[in-house]
N, C-alpha and C positions, 0 to 999 in steps of 0.2 A: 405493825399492823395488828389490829383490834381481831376486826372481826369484817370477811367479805376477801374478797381479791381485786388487784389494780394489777394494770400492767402500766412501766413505763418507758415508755422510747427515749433516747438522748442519742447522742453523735450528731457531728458537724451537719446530717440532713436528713436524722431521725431515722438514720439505718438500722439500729439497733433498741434490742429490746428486751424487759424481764420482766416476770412477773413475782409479786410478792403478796402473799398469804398470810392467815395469821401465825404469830410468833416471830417473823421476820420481819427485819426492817432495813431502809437504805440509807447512804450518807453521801450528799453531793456537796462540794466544793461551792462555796460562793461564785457567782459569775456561771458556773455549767448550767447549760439550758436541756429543759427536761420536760416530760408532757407526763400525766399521770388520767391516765382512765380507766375508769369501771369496765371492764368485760364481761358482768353478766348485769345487767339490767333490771332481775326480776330479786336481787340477792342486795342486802343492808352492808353495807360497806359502813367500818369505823375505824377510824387510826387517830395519830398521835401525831402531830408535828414539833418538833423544837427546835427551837433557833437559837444562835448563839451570834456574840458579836455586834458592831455597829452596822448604822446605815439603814437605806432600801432592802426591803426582805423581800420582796417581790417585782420583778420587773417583768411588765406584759412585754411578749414579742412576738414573732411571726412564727418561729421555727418552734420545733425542730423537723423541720422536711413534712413530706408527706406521710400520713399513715401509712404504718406499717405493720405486717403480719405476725403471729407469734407461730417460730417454727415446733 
């Protein structure tokens, strides 16, 4: 993470959630399904993605669950 804050939910129905700021950054598994959104709206969000490996780097789906809170 650049610059700005995201939170992202993942688990089986998007129970779970963290948020990451700049300096930090996360590393999901091919195949783990993940949702990633801005929490403040009025704030410049910039990151860095990298991908490694073959294949589909993106696959839309439905999940993960409903939104959910950051405690």
């Amino acid at each position: 993470m650049i610059e700005g804050q995201i939170r992202v939910d993942h688990g089986e129905a998007g129970e779970k959630s963290f948020l990451i700021g700049p300096g930090e950054f996360a590393f999901f598994r091919r195949g783990v399904i993940h949702r990633a959104q801005i929490i403040d709206g009025d704030e410049d969000v910039r990151f860095m993605v990298v991908r490694m490996g073959a294949g589909e780097t993106v696959v839309n789906v439905d999940g993960p669950g409903p939104t959910v809170s950051v405690a």
